[in-house]
C-alpha positions as MATLAB code, in Angstrom:
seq = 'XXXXXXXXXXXXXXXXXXXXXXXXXXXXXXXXXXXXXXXXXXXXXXXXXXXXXXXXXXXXXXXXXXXXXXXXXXXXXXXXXX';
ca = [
      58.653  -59.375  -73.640;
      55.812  -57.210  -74.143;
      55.794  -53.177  -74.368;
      57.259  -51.753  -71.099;
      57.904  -48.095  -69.961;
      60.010  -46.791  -66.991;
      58.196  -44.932  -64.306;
      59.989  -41.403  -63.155;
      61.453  -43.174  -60.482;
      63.279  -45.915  -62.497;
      63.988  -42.694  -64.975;
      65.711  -41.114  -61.854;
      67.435  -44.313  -60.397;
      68.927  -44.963  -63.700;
      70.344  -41.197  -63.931;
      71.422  -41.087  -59.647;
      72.963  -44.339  -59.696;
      75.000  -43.700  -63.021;
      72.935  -47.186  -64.942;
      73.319  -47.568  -68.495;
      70.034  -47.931  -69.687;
      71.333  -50.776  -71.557;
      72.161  -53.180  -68.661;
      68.646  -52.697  -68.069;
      66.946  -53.825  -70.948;
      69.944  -56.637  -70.758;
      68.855  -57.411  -67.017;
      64.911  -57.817  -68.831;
      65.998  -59.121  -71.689;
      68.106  -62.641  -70.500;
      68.103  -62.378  -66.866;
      69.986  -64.677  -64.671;
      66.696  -65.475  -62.734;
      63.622  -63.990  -61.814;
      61.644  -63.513  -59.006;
      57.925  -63.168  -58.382;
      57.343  -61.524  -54.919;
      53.973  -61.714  -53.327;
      53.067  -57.626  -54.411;
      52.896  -59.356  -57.754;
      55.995  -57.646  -58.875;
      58.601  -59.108  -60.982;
      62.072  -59.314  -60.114;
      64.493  -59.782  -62.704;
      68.600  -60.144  -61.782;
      71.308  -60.360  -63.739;
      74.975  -60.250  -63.006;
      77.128  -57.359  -65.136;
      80.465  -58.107  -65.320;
      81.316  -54.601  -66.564;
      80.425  -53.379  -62.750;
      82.438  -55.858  -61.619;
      79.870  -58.615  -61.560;
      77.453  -57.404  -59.104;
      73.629  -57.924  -59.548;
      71.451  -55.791  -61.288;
      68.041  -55.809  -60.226;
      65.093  -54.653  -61.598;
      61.599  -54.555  -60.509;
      58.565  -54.615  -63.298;
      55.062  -54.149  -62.318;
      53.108  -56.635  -65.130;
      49.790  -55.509  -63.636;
      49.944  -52.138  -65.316;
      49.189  -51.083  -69.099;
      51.473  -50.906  -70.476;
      54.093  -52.905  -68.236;
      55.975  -50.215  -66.121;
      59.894  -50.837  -64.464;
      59.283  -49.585  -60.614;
      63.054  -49.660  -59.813;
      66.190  -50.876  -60.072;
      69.223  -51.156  -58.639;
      72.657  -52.632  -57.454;
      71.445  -55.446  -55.107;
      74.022  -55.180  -51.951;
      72.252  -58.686  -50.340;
      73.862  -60.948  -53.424;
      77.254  -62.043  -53.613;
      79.412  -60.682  -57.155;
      80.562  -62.957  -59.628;
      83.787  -62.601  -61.819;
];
């Protein structure tokens, strides 16, 4: 994956929402699938079993140098997995 930075908002979401920074690279990194949306925005998702399996996602915008995470967050919409 190339170079990526967080925008202030991803910055904040990790901090509000208590997110290891970790799952996040983890959620880039080997996601469980991805998801291009029609904004041109990458979705990846990943399951973390340490929050009791719910999905992590997080949003990159490739368009951008360098590569910039939008947000991310817990997605309610998706089922957990044990």
């Amino acid at each position: 994956m190339h170079e990526i930075e967080l925008s202030e908002h991803a910055k904040n979401m990790l901090n509000e929402r208590s997110i290891p920074e970790e799952w996040m690279w983890r959620t880039l990194g080997v996601p469980d699938r991805t998801e291009i949306r029609m904004d041109g925005n990458t979705h990846y998702v990943k399951a973390i079993p340490e929050h009791a399996g719910r999905f992590l996602r997080v949003i990159v915008n490739h368009h951008v140098t360098p590569q910039r995470v939008v947000t991310l967050f817990f997605d309610r919409r998706l089922r957990r997995q044990k």
